[in-house]
N, C-alpha and C positions, 0 to 999 in steps of 0.2 A: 223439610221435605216440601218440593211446591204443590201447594194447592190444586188440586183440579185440573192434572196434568193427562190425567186418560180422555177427560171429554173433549182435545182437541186432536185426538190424533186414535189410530189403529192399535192395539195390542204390541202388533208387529214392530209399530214405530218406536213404542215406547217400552223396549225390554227388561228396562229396571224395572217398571214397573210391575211387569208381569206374575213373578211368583205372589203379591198382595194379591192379585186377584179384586174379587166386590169385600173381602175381609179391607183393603183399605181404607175403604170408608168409614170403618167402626173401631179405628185404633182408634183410643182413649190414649191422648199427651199428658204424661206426669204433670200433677200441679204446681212443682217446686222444678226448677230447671239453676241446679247450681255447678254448672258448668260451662265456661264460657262458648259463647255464637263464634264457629269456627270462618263464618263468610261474611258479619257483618261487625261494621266499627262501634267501638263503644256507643258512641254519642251520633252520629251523622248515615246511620244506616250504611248501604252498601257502599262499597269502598269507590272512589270515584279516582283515584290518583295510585299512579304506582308505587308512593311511598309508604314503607309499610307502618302501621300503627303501633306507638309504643307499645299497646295492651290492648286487647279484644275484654279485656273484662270490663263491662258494664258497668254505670253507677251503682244500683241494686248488689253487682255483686262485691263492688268495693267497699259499700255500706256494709254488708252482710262482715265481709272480712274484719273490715274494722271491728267492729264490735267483740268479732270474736277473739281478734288480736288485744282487744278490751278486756277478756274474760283472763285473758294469757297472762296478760302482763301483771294481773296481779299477784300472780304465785310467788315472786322473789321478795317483794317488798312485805307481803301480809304475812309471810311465813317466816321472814327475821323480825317484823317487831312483834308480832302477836306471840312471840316466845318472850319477851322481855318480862308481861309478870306474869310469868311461872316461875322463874327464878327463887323465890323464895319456898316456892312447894315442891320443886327438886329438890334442893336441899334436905330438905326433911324427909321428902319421902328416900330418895338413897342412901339417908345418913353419910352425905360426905358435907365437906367445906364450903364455901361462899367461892374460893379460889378456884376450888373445882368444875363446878357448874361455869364460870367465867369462860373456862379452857373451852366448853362447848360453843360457844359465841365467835373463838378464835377461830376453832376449823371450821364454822359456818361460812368466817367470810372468805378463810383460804381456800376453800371447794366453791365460792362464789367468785373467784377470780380464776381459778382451772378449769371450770364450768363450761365458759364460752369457747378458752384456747380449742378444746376437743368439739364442743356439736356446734357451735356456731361455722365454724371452718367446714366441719360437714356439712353443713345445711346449705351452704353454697356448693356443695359437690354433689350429694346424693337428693338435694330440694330439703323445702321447709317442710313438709306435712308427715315424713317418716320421722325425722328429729323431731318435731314436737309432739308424734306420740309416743316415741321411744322414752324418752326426757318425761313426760307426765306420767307414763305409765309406770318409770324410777320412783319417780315423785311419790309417787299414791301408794304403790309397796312400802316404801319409806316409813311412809305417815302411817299406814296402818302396823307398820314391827311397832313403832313407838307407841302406839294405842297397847300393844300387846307386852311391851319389854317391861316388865312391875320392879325386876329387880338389879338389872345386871346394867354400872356405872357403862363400862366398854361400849356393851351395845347401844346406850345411850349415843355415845358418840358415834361411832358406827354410823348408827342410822341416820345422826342429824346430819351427816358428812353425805350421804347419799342425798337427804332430802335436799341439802346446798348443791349437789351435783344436777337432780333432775328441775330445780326451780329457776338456776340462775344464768340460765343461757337465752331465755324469752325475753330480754332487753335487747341482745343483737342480733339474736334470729328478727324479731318484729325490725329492727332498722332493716332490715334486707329485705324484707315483705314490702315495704311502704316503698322500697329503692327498685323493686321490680313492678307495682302497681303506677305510682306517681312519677310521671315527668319532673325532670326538676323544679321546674316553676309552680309545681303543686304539692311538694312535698310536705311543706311546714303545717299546710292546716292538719292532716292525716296524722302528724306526726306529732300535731299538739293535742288532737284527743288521747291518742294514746299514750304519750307519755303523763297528761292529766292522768289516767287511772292507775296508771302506778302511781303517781306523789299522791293520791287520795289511798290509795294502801296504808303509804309511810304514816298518815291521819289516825285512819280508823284502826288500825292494827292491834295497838296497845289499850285501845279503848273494849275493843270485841274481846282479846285477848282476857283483860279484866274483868268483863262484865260476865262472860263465861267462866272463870276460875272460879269466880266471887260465888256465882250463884249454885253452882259445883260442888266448887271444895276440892276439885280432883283438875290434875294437868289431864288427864287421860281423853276428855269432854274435847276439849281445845283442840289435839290432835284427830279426834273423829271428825269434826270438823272440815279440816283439812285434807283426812279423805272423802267426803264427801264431796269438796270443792273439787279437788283432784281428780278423781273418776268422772264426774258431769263434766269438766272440760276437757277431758279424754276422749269423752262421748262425741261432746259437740264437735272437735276438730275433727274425727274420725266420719262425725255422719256429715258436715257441709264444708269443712272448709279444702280447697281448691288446691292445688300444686301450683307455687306461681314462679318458683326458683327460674332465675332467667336462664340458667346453665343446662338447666333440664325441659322448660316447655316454651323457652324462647319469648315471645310477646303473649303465650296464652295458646296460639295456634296448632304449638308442636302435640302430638298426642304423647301419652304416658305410660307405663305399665302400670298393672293393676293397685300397684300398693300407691302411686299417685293419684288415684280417684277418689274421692268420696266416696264413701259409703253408701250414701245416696243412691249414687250412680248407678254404682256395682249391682244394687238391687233394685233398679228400676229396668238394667238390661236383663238381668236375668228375670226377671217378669214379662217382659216383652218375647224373652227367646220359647219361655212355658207357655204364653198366648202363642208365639208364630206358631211351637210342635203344634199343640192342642189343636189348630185350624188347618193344619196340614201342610203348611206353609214349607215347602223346604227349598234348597239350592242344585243347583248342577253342581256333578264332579269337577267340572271345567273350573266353573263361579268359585267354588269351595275352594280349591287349590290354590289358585289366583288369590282368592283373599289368605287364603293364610302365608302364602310366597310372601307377598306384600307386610303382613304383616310381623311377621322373621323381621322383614327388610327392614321394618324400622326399630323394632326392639335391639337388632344388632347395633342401628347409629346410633339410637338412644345409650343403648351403653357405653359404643365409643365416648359419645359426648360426655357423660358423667359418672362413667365408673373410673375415678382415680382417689388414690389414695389421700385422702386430704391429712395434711400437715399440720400439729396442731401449731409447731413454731413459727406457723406464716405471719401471724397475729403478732407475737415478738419481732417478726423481722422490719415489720409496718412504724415499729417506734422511733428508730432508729434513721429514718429520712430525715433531714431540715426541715421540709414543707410538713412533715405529719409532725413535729416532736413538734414544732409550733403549735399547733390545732390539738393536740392533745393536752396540751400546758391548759390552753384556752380553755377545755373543756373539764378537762380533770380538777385543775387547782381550787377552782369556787366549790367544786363540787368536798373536798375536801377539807375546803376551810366552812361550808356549811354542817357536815361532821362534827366538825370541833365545836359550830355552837349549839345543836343538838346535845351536843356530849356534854358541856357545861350550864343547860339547864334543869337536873337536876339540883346540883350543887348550889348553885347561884340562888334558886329561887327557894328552896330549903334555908338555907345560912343566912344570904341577907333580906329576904324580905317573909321569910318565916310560913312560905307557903306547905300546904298539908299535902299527903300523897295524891290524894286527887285533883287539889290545884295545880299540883307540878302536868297530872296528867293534862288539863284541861291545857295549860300554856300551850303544850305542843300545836295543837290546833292552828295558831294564828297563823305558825310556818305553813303548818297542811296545808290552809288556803291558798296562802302565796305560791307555792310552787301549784297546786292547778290552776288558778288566775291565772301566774303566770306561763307556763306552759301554754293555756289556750291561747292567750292573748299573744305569745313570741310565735306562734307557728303562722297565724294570721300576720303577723308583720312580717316574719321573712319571707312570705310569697310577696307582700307589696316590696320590699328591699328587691328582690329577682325580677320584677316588673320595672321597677324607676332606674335600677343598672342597665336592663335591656335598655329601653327608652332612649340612656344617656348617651350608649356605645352605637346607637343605630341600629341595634338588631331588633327582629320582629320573634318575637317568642312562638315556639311550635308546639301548642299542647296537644296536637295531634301524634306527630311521630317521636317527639322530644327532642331536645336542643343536643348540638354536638357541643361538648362541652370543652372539647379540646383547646377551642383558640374564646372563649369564654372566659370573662372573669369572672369565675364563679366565686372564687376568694371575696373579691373585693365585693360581691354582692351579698354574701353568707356576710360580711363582718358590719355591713354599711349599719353605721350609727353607734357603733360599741363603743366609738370614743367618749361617748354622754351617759351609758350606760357605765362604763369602767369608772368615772368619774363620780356616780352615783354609789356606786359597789365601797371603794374607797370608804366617801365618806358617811356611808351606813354603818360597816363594820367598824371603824374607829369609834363611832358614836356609840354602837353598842358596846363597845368596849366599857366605853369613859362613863355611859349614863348607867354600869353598874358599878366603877370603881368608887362615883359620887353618889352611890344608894339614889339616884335619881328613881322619882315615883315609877311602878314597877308598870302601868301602863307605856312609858317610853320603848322600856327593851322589848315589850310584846310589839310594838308598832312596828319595830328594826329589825323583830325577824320575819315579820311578814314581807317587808323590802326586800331583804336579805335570800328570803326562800324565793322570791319571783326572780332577781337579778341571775342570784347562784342557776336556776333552772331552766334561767332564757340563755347561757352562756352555754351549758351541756348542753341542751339541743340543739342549740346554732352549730357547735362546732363538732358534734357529733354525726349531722348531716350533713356537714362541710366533707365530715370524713369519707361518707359514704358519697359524694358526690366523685371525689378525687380517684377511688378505688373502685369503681361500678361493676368490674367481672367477680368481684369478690364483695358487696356491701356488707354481710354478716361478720367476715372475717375480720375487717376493718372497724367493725364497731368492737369486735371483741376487741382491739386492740386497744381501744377508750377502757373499756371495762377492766381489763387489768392496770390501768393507768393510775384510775382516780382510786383504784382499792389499794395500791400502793403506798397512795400520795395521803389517800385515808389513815391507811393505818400507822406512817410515820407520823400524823398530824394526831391522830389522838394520844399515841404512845408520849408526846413530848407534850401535852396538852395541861396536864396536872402539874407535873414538875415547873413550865415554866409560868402558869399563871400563879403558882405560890411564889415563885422567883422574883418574877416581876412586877405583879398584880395584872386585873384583867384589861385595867387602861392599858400599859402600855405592851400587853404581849397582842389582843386584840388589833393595835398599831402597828405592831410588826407585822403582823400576819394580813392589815392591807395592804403594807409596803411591798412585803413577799408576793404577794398574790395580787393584788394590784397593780401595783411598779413592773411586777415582772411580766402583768398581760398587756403594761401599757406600749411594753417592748415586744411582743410579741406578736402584738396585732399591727404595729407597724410592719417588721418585716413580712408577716404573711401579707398583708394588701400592698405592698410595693413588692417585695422576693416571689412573693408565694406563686403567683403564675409561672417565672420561671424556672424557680427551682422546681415546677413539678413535669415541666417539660424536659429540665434535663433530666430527673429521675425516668420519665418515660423513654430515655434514648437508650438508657443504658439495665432496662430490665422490661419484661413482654408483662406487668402490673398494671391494668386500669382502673 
C-alpha cells in the first residue's frame, strides 16, 4: 500500500482510499510476510524492464523455503534406515521369521518407487503445497497405526506400504520446487543443501534408530517418533510454506485459491477483515460485486490452467527418449552401485575384519559424510560449470528472467568435467573391491567409501537436474522418472549382489560392476554432450514436452 497517499490529494481524488478513512493510519502490518511482493522483483526493487522475472520470491523467502524443503526431505531417507534395527525386535515381538520381517523392507522400497509416479506428477498439476500435505499428512496416520498395531503381521505391512506412499515423493516434488524457484544458472547450490539433508538422514538414521530401540527396549518409541516428526512438518508446510508450482502461480505473481495459501496468510486476512467490520470499514454494492466478478474470473482460469488429470505414466513415458535414457543411466547407475556397497558392509566388515555390531554401525558414517560433502560441494560446482559454458558459447547469463534454454547447451554444461570424475569413480570402486579381496587394512575401504559416496552423489544430482532442466513444464514429473530408475537398477543390483560376490569374490565383481557402471557412463556421457542437444530438439518437434 503507498505510504502517505491522502496527504497529497482530496478524499475525492483518492477513492481507494476512502472507505480506510483516519482507521488507515493505525493498521498494524503483520510481522511475518510469507507471501511473495506481487510489484516488486526479487532482488533489484521495482521492475524497470518489460521482461518478466523468473520468480517475485525474495531471498528471505527462498531461504525460508529451503529450509523447510530441508525439514521435508528428510522423511524418505530417516524413515527407511531408522527401520533397519528394529528388525530384530519385530521378529520377536510378532513371533514370525527373519524372512518375514525382510518382506516389509521389499514393499517399503516398491511403494517408494509408486510414490512419485502418483504425487509427483500431481504436484506439477494441482502445485506443491496440497501434495505435500496430503503425502505428510499419509505419512503421520501411518506412523501413528504402527505406534498402535501390537499384534497384527498384515497390518504391519499395510502400514509400512502407506508410510513408503506418503514419505517418498519429497525427493521429486523438492526437484520441482528448486526448478520453479532457481534460474538455471542457480540451481546446484539450492539443490546441494537439500539434497545434503537427505544423505545426512541415510547417516543418522540407523544411529537414532538404535540409540532409541536400545534405550527402549520397544519399536513402538521409534515410531512415535516419527509422528512427531510428521505432524511438525505438517504444521510447518501448512503455516509458511508458499505455492510455487509454475503451472499453478506462474513466476510467483499469479494469485491462488485458498488451499494455496499459507496458513499464515489465510489468518492474517481474516484478522484484518474482523479489524475492517469492528471499524466500520465496509464496501459499495458496486466495489463488492466488481471484486467478487473478478475474482470468479480468476479462480475460473486458475482451474483452466491446472485442473487436469495428471498421469501417473508420464514419468514412464520420460524413460524411454535417447536424450533422457542417457541421463538417467548417468544418474541412476552410481546411485545403485552405491546400494551394493552399502549392502556389503555389513558382511565385509563382520567376516573379514571381525568388526562388532556397532562398529559395522559407526562404518557407515564415512559414506554419510561423503555424500553431504559431496553434495554441497557438486551443487557449488555446477553453477561454476553453467557459468564457464555461458562464457565459452558467448552468452551472457540472465539471473533475472532466466536463460531460454532451448538453443543452450545445457547438456554440455550439466556434464563439464565428468570425464575426471568418471575416471575417479572407476578407479575408487575397483579399489575397494580389491583392498577387501586382499584384507587390505580396513582403514582403506573406509577412505573409498567416503570417495565413492561423494562421486556416486555428485553424478545423481548432476543429472538429475539435468533432467529437470530438459523437462521444465513438468520438473517433478521428471525427477520421478530418475526415482523409479535407480530403484530399479537398485533392486536388480542388490538381488545379484551376494550370489555374485561368492561367485566371484569382491575383487573382481567390484571390477565388473566399474566396467558396468563406469564404461557404460563413459559412453553415455559422450553421446549426451555431442547427441544430447539434438536429440532433445528433435524429441521437442515431435511431442508439446518441455
Amino acid at each position: 500500500m503507498p505510504p502517505d497517499t491522502e496527504q497529497h490529494g482530496s478524499d475525492e481524488s483518492s477513492p481507494v482510499h476512502t472507505p480506510l478513512q483516519a482507521d488507515q493510519t493505525q493498521e498494524v502490518v503483520p510481522p511475518l510476510d510469507l507471501e511473495p511482493s506481487k510489484k516488486d522483483s526479487p532482488e533489484q526493487g521495482p521492475r524497470l524492464s518489460s521482461a518478466p522475472h523468473y520468480t517475485v520470491f525474495t531471498s528471505s523467502h527462498r531461504r525460508l523455503i529451503t529450509l523447510i524443503l530441508i525439514l521435508t526431505m528428510l522423511a524418505s531417507p530417516l524413515t527407511a534406515t531408522i527401520y533397519l534395527p528394529l528388525l530384530p525386535l519385530l521378529v520377536d515381538h510378532f513371533q514370525v521369521s527373519p524372512q518375514a520381517i525382510n518382506i516389509t523392507l521389499t514393499v517399503y522400497i516398491v511403494f517408494q518407487a509408486l510414490s512419485p509416479l502418483l504425487f509427483a506428477t500431481a504436484s506439477d498439476t494441482f502445485g506443491r503445497r496440497p501434495i505435500y500435505l496430503v503425502t505428510f499428512s499419509l505419512y503421520t496416520l501411518a506412523s501413528l497405526g504402527l505406534v498402535l498395531n501390537r499384534t497384527s503381521y498384515a497390518g504391519l505391512l499395510v502400514l509400512r506400504a502407506l508410510q513408503s506412499l506418503g514419505a517418498s515423493a519429497v525427493l521429486a516434488i523438492a526437484y520441482g520446487v528448486v526448478a520453479d524457484l532457481c534460474v538455471p544458472s542457480e540451481r546446484g547450490a539450492m539443490q546441494g543443501l537439500v539434497m545434503g539433508a537427505a544423505n545426512l538422514a541415510v547417516c543418522i538414521g540407523p544411529v537414532v534408530g538404535g540409540w532409541i530401540a536400545l534405550g527402549s527396549g520397544s519399536y513402538e518409541w521409534v515410531f512415535l517418533c516419527l509422528v512427531i516428526y510428521g505432524g511438525s512438518v505438517c504444521l510447518v508446510v501448512g503455516l509458511a510454506l508458499p505455492e510455487t508450482a509454475r503451472n499453478v502461480v506462474g513466476n510467483g505473481e499469479r494469485e491462488t485459491r485458498w488451499w494455496g495459501k499459507t496458513w499464515w496468510t489465510l489468518i492474517t486476512v481474516w484478522q484484518r477483515n474482523r479489524r475492517g467490520l469492528r471499524h466500520g470499514t465496509t464496501k459499495s454494492v458496486h466495489e463488492a460485486m466488481e471484486e467478487k466478478r473478478g475474482s470468479a474470473q480468476e479462480e475460473s482460469t486458475t482451474a483452466n490452467q491446472s485442473f487436469r488429470i495428471p498421469n501417473p505414466l508420464a514419468a514412464i513415458r520420460i524413460i524411454f527418449w535417447r536424450d533422457t535414457a542417457l541421463i538417467l543411466w548417468m544418474a541412476g547407475s552410481p546411485y545403485a552401485v552405491w546400494y551394493c556397497v552399502q549392502a556389503s558392509i555389513p558382511s565385509v566388515y563382520r567376516d573379514i575384519y571381525g568388526f562388532t555390531e556397532f562398529q559395522i554401525g559407526l562404518s557407515y558414517l564415512t559414506g554419510g559424510f561423503g555424500t553431504v560433502l559431496g553434495g554441497y560441494a557438486n551443487g557449488k560446482f555446477m553453477d561454476w560449470n553453467y557459468r564457464v559454458t555461458a562464457r565459452q558459447k558467448g552468452h551472457t547469463v540472465d539471473s533475472i528472467s532466466g536463460d531460454d534454454l532451448k538453443h543452450f547447451p545445457i547438456e554440455r554444461a550439466r556434464a563439464r568435467g565428468s570425464w575426471c570424475i568418471l575416471g575417479g569413480y572407476i578407479c575408487a570402486l575397483a579399489g575397494y573391491g580389491w583392498a577387501i579381496h586382499i584384507h587390505a587394512h580396513e582403514s582403506i575401504p573406509l577412505i573409498l567409501q567416503f570417495v565413492l559416496a561423494a562421486i556416486c552423489t555428485a553424478f545423481q544430482q548432476t543429472f538429475n537436474v539435468l533432467l529437470v532442466d530438459i523437462f521444465q513444464a513438468s520438473p517433478s514429473t521428471a525427477a520421478a522418472s530418475g526415482n523409479v530408475t535407480r530403484c530399479l537398477l537398485s533392486a536388480v543390483a542388490v538381488a545379484v549382489l551376494q550370489p555374485m560376490m561368492d561367485g566371484m569374490g569382491p575383487g573382481w565383481y567390484f571390477s565388473f560392476l566399474s566396467m558396468l557402471s563406469g564404461g557404460g557412463g563413459v559412453v553415455a556421457n559422450w553421446f549426451v554432450t555431442t547427441r544430447g542437444m539434438a536429440w532433445r530438439h528433435r524429441r521437442l518437434k515431435i511431442t508439446d514436452v518441455v
